[in-house]
Structures are given as C-alpha cells and as structure tokens.
C-alpha positions as CSV (number, residue, x, y, z in Angstrom):
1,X,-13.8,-71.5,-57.6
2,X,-12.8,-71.4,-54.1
3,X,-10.8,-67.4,-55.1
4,X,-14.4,-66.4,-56.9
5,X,-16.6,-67.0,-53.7
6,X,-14.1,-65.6,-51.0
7,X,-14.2,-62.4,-52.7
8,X,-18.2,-62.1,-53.3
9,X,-18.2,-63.1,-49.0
10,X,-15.8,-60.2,-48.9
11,X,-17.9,-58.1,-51.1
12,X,-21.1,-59.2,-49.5
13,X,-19.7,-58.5,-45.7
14,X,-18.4,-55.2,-46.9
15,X,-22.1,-54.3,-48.5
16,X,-23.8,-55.1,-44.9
17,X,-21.1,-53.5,-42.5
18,X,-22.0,-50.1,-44.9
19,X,-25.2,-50.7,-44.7
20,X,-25.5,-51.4,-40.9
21,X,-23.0,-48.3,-41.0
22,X,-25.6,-45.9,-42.4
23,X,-28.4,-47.3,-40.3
24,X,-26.6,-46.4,-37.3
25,X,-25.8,-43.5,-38.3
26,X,-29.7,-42.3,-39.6
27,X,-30.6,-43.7,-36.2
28,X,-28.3,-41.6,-34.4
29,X,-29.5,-38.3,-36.6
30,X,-33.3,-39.1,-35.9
31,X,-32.8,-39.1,-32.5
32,X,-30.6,-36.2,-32.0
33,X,-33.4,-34.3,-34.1
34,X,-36.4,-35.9,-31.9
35,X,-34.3,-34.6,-28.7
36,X,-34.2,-31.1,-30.8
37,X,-37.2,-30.8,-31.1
38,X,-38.7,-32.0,-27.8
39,X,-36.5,-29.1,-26.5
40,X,-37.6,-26.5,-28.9
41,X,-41.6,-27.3,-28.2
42,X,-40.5,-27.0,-24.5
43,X,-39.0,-23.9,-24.9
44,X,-42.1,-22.7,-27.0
45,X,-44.3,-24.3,-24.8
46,X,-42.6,-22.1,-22.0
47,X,-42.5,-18.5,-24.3
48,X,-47.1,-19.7,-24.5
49,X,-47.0,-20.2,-21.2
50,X,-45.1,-16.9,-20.0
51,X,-47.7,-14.3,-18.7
52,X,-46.7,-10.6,-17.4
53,X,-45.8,-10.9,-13.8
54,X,-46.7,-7.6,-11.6
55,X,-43.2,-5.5,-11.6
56,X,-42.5,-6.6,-15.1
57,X,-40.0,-3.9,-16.9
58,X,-40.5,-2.5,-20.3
59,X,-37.4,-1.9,-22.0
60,X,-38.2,0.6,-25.1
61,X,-36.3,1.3,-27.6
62,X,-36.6,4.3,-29.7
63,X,-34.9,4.5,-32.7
64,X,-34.8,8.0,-34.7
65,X,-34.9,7.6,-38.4
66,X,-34.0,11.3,-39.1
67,X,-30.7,10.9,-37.5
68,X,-30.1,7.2,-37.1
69,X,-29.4,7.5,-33.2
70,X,-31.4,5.6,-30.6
71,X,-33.0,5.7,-26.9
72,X,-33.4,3.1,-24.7
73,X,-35.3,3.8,-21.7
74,X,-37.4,1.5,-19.1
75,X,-40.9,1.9,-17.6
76,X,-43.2,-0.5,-15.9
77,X,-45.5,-2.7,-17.2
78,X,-48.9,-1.2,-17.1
79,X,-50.8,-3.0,-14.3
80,X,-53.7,-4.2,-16.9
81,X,-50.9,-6.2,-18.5
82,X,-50.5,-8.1,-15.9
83,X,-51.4,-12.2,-16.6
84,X,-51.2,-11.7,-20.4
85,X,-49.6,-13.8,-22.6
86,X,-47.3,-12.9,-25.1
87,X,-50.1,-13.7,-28.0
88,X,-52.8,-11.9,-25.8
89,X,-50.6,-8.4,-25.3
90,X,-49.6,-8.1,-28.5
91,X,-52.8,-7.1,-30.2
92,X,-53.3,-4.4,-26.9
93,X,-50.0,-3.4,-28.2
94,X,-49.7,0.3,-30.4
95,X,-49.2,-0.2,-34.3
96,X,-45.8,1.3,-33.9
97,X,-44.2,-0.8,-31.3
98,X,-42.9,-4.2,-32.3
99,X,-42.3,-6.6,-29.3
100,X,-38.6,-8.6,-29.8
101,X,-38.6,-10.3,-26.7
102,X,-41.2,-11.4,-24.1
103,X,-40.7,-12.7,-20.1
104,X,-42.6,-12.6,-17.7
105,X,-40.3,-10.0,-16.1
106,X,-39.0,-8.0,-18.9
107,X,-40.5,-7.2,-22.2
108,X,-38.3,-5.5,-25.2
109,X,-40.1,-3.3,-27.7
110,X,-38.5,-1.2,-30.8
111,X,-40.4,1.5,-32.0
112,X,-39.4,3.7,-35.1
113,X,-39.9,7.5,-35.6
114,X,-39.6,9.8,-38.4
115,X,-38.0,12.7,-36.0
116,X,-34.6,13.8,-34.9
117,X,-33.7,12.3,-31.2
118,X,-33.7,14.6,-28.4
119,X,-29.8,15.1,-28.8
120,X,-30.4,17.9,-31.4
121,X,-31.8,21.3,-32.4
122,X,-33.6,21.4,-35.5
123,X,-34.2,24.3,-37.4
124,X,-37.5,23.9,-40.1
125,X,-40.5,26.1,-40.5
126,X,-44.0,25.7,-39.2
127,X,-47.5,25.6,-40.5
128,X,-47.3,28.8,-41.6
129,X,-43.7,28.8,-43.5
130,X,-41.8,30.8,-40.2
131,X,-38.9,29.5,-39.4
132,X,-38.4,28.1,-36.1
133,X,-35.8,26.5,-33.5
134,X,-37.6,22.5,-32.3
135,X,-36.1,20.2,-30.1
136,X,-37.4,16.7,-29.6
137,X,-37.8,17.2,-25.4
138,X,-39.8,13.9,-24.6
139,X,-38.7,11.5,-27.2
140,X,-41.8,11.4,-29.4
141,X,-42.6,15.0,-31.1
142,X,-41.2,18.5,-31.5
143,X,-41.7,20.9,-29.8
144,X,-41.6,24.8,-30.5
145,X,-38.2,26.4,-28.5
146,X,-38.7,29.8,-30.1
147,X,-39.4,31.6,-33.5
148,X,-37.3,33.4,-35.8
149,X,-37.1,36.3,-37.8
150,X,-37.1,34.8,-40.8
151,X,-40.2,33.5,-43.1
152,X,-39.1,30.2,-45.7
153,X,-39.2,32.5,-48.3
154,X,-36.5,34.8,-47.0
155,X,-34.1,32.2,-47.3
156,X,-32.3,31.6,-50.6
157,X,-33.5,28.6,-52.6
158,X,-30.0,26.5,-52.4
159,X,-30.5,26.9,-48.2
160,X,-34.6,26.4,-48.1
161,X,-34.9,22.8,-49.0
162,X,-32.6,22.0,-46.8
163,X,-34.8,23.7,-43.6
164,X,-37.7,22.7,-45.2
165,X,-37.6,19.4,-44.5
166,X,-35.3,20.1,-40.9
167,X,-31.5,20.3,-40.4
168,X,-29.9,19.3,-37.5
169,X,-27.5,20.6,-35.1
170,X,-25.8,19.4,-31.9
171,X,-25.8,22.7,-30.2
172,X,-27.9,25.7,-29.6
173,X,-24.8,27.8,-30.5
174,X,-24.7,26.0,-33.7
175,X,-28.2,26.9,-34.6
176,X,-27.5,30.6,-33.4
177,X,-24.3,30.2,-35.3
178,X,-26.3,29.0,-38.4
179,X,-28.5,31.9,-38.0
180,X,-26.1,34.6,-38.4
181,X,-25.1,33.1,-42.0
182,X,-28.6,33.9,-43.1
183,X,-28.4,37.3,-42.1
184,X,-25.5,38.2,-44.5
C-alpha cells in the first residue's frame, strides 16, 4: 500500500510542477505581449502625433512603368503643409502619389507613370499619325523634340505597332540610327 501512494504523490507533484510550469510560462508570454504592445501604441501614438515641421524634405519617387526605371528626387515641403498630420495631408495629397513614410522632417512618396523616364528618346506618332522624336525632359510628360518625315502609315505593318505604342532608345544616334532603316 505504502509503493501505491508514493507513486500517486509522485504523480501528483509532477502534475502541479507542469502545471505551475505552464502558468509561468503564459505569465511570462502575456507580459512580453502587454510590453509589445504598450510600445507599438507609443510608436503609433508618436506617427498621430507627428506634424510637418517647416523645412520638411519630400523625397519622391518616380517610377516609370514603360521602362521599369525610376527617379528619386527631393523638394520642400510646401509651406501650407506645415502642422499637418500624417491623416490630415494625406487627403491634400494628389490621387497618384502614395505616401510610404511620414516625419516630421522627411516625407517619402511613390508615384507611378505610364511614360518612359527621362533617360530615353522615344519614337511614336502624334495626334495626327506623324511620326515624331519625344523625350520625357521634366519627369512627368513628353514632350515634342522634332518631327519626322514619315506619317504611321509609311511605315510597314511589322514596324508600326511597335511605334505606335512608343519604342525606346538610349541615344539620339540610336533614334537617327533607327531612322535610316525606314528609309530603305
């Protein structure tokens, strides 16, 4: 009998050490998460509380969907931002620019376009079906460099989709280069 309750005492002890085990360890878990999220609604509460300073940089990004390449360039804030919040800017804020990060001294934007970046020449008829030499000068729309001799409908089918929709090329020499192949 004496064999019988030493093992049950063992069994029992063994049963409350696991248990007091995985209380401690639960306890341990809850606070680490409490102490997470006390930081995290500090950190959010610091992102709400964040307002445009005066000298605050924009940091734009532009990212060319035509060629895949992108442009980063920096501006200043414009002064009537200045004291907004990151939830009162972003409704001021142009349908095409998405915000990605907000300080009080540096805000980072992204903003896709369907043109070729600056870094090419593009060859692609206008309006009127002439074809033309464009160059994205400024960032945000082509412009016009000069006209060619040629109308769309001078070029042979497998070649016009192709400029119809733009073509790319590094160099002015490459479009002229381009160019000559049509006249053959």
């Amino acid at each position: 009998m004496q064999a019988g309750r030493s093992s049950n005492t063992g069994k029992v002890i063994f049963v409350v050490l696991l248990i007091g085990l995985l209380l401690i360890t639960g306890g341990i878990y809850a606070s680490v998460r409490s102490r997470q999220r006390a930081e995290d609604g500090q950190s959010a509460a610091r992102t709400n509380a964040a307002r445009v300073a005066i000298g605050c940089r924009l940091e734009q990004t532009l990212v060319f969907q035509r060629c895949g390449h992108s442009v980063v360039r920096t501006v200043d804030a414009p002064p009537e931002w200045t004291g907004l919040t990151q939830a009162e800017l972003e409704p001021k804020l142009d349908m095409a620019w998405r915000m990605t990060e907000f300080d009080s001294n540096k805000i980072k934007m992204r903003e896709n376009i369907m043109l070729f970046c600056p870094s090419h020449w593009i060859i692609m008829p206008d309006g009127t079906g002439q074809v033309c030499v464009w160059t994205n000068r400024y960032g945000e729309g082509l412009e016009r460099v000069y006209e060619t001799d040629y109308s769309l409908m001078d070029i042979s089918e497998d070649i016009r989709e192709g400029i119809r929709n733009g073509r790319a090329f590094d160099t002015l020499e490459d479009v002229e280069g381009f160019l000559q192949t049509l006249r053959l």
